[in-house]
C-alpha positions in Angstrom: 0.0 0.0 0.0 0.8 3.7 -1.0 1.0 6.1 1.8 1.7 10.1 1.6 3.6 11.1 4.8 3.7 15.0 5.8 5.4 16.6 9.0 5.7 20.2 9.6 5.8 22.8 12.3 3.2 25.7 11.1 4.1 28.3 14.1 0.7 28.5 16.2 -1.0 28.9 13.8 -0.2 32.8 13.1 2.0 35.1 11.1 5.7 35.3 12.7 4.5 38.1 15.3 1.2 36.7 15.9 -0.7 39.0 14.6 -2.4 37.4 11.5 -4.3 33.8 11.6 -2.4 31.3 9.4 -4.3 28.5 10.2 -6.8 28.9 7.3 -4.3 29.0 4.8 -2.5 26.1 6.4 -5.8 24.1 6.1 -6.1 24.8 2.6 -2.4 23.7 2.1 -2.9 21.1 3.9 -5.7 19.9 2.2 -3.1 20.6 -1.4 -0.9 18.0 -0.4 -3.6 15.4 0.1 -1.3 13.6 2.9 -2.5 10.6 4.3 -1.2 11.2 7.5 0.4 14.7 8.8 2.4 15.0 11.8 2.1 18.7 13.2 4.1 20.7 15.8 3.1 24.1 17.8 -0.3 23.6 17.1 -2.3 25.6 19.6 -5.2 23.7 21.7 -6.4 27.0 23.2 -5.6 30.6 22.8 -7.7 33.4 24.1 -6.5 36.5 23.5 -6.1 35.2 19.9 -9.7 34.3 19.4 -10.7 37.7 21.0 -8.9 39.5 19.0 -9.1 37.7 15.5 -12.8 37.4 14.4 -12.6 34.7 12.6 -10.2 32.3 14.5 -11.8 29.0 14.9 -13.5 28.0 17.4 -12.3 24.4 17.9 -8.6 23.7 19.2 -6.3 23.7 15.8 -5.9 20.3 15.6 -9.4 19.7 15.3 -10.1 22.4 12.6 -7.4 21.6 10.4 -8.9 17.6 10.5 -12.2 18.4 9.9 -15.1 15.8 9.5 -12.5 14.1 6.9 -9.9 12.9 9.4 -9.2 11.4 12.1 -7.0 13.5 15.0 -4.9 13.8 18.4 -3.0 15.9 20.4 -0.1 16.3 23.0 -0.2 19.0 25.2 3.2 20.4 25.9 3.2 24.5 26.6 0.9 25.7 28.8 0.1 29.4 29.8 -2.5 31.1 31.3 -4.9 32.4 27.6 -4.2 28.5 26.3 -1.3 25.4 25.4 0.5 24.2 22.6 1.6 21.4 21.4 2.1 18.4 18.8 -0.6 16.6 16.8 -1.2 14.0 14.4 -3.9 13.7 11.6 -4.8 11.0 10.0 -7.1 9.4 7.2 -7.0 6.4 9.3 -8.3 5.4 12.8 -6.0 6.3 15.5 -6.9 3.6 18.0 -4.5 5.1 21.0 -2.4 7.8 22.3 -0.4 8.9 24.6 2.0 12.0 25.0 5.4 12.0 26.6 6.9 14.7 28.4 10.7 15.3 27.7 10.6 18.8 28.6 14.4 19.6 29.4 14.3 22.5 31.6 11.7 25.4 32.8 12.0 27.3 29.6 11.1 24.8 26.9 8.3 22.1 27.4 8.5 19.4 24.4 6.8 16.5 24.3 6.8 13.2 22.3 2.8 12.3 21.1 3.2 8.4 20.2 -0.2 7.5 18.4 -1.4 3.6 17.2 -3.0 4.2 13.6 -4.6 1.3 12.6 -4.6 0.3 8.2 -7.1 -2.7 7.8 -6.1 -3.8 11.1 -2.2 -3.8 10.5 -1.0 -1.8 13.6 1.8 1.4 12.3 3.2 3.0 15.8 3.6 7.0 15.1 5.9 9.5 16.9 5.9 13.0 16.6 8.4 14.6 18.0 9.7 18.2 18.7 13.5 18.7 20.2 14.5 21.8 22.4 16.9 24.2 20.9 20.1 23.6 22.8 22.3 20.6 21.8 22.4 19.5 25.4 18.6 19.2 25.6 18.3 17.3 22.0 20.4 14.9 23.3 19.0 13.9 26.5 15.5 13.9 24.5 16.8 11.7 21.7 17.7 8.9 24.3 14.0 10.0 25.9 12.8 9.2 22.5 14.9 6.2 21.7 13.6 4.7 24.9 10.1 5.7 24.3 10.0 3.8 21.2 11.7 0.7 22.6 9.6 0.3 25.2 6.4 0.6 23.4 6.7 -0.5 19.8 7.8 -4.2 18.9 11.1 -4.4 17.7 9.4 -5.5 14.0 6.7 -3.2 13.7 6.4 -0.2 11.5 7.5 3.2 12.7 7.2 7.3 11.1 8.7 8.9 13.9 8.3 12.4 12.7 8.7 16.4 13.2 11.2 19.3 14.2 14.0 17.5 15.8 16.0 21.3 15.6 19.1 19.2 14.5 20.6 21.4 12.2 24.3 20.0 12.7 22.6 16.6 12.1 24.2 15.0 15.0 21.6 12.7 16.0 20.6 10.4 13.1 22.9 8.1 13.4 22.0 7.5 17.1 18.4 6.9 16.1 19.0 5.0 13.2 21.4 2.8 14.5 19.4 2.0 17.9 16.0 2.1 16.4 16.5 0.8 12.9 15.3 3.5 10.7 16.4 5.1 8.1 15.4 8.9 7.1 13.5 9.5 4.3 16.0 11.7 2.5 19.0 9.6 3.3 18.9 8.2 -0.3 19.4 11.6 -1.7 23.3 12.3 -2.4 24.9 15.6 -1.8 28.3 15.2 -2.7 29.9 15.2 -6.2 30.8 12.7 -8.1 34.0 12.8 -7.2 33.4 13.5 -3.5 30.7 10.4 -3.4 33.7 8.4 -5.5 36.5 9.1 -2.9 33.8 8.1 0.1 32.8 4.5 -1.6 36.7 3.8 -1.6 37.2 4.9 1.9 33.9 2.7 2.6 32.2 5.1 4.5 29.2 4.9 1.9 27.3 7.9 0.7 26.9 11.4 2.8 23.6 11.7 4.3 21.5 14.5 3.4 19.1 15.5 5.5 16.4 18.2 4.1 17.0 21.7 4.5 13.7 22.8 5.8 14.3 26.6 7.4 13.6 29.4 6.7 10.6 27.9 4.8 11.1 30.9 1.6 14.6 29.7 1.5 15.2 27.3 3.3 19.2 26.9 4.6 18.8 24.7 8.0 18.1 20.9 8.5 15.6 21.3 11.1 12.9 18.7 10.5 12.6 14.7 9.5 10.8 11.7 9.2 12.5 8.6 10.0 10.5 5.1 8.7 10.9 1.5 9.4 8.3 -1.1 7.7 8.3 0.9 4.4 10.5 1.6 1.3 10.7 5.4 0.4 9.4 6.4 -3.4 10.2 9.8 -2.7 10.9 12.2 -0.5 10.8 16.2 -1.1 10.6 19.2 0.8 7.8 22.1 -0.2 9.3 25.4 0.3 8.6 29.3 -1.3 7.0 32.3 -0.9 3.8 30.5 -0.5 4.5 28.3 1.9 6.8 30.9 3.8 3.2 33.1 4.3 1.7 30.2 6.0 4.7 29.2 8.6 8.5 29.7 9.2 9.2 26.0 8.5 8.8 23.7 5.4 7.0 21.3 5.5 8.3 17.8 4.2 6.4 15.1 2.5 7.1 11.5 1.2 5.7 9.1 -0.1 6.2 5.4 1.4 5.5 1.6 0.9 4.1 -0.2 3.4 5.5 -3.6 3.9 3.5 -6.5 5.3 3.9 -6.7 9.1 3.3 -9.2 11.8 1.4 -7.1 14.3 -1.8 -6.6 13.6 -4.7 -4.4 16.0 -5.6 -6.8 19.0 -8.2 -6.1 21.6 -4.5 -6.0 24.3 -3.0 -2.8 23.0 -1.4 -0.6 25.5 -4.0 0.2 28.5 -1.8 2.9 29.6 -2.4 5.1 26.2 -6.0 6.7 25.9 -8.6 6.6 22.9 -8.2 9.9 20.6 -10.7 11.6 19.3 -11.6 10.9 15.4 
C-alpha cells in the first residue's frame, strides 16, 4: 500500500508576530498536499487572546479544525500558559486507535513533548511518533535517548514506525544514534549531496554515501536541516521538501512530504494494546 507522509511545524498557527491567523491558509495547504497522515508541531489547543482578537479564528482547538469531518486526530499537550497550550498533533485518514503524550521537557524554559499514536490500516498496527527537540544541543540529546527509549519500550522491535517532526538538529548529529538503535532510516537519506567525485573518494574509503538531511528553514529559502521523518516497515518512493514564498506566508518551516511503501507486518490491532495510552478523538 501507497501512503503520503507530511510533518511540519506551522508556528501556532499565526503570522511570525502573531498577529495574523495562518491557520486557514495552512488548512487549505494542507488539504493541497492530500497527505494521508500529517504530523504537526506548535499547534495551539487553546488561545484566548487570539480568538478575542481575531474574528474569525476557529472556534475548535487547531488540531481539530485543520482535521475536519474528513480525518481522524490527536494531540499532545506540551506549553501551557495562562490564555491556552500548545503542542504536537497528528492527523490522520485512518483510525487512530491510542495515544499517549510523553513529556521530555528539558528544563523550565522549553516544554516538548513526544505524542506516540497507534493508527490502525485494515487492522495492520503502524506506531507514530511526533516529536519536537529543544533548541540547545544539550537538551536534543538527553530527549533523543528519551525518544529512543520511548520507542523501545512501546513499539515491537518489527513493527512499522514514522517517527516524525522538528528535531531542531541542524548540525545533524543525532541520526545516526536513532538510526542505528531504532532501525530507521530517514527518508531523504537516499538523496546524495556530494559530487561525483566526493561520493567516488567516500565509496573507496567505505564510508558509503553522505547523508543529506532536508533543509527545511527558513521555509522561503530554506538553509537549515531542522525537521525529519524517520520510517521502518516501508520503502521510500520519494521524499521532497515544499518550500517558497507560498509556503513561507503560511509558517516559518517547510513542511516535508514522502511518499512510502508499506511492507507486510506481523502485528496486527488486537483487543490487548497498551491500556496505559488513551482513545483519541476521530
Amino acid at each position: 500500500m501507497k501512503l503520503r507522509i507530511a510533518t511540519w511545524n506551522i508556528h501556532k498557527g499565526v503570522s511570525a508576530l502573531g498577529r495574523r491567523p495562518r491557520v486557514h491558509g495552512i488548512k487549505q495547504a494542507l488539504a493541497g498536499i492530500g497527505a494521508d497522515i500529517v504530523f504537526l508541531q506548535e499547534v495551539q489547543g487553546r488561545h484566548d487572546l487570539l480568538a478575542i482578537k481575531h474574528a474569525n479564528w476557529p472556534s475548535q482547538s487547531q488540531h481539530e479544525f485543520l482535521a475536519a469531518d474528513t480525518q481522524h486526530s490527536a494531540y499532545g499537550k506540551n506549553a501551557v500558559y495562562d490564555h491556552g497550550h500548545h503542542g504536537n498533533a497528528l492527523l490522520s485518514n485512518f483510525p487512530i486507535t491510542a495515544v499517549r503524550n510523553h513529556d521530555v521537557s528539558d528544563h523550565a524554559f522549553e516544554s516538548r513533548g513526544i505524542l506516540h499514536c497507534i493508527v490502525t490500516i485494515d487492522s495492520q498496527i503502524i506506531h507514530c511518533y511526533v516529536v519536537h527537540l529543544g533548541l540547545f544541543a544539550g537538551s536534543r540529546l538527553r530527549q533523543t535517548d528519551a525518544l529512543i527509549e520511548a520507542v523501545s519500550t512501546s513499539a515491537p522491535s518489527d513493527v512499522p514506525l514514522l517517527i516524525a517532526g522538528d528535531f531542531n538538529d541542524w548540525t545533524n548529529s543525532l541520526s545516526e544514534s536513532l538510526c542505528e538503535r531504532l532501525g530507521v532510516t530517514e527518508v531523504f537519506d537516499r538523496h546524495l549531496t556530494a559530487s561525483r567525485f566526493g561520493s567516488y573518494l567516500r565509496r573507496l574509503s567505505g564510508r558509503g554515501p553522505r547523508k543529506a538531511p532536508a533543509r527545511t528553514f527558513p521555509a522561503a529559502m530554506p538553509v537549515l536541516q531542522l525537521d525529519r521523518i524517520y520510517v521502518r516497515g516501508f520503502d521510500v518512493v520519494d521524499a521532497k521538501v515544499l518550500f517558497g514564498a507560498s509556503w513561507a506566508r503560511l509558517s516559518d518551516h517547510a513542511p516535508i512530504m514522502t511518499e512510502l511503501i508499506l511492507k507486510p507486518a506481523n502485528h496486527l490491532l488486537s483487543p490487548d494494546a497498551p491500556t496505559e495510552m488513551t482513545h483519541a478523538s476521530g
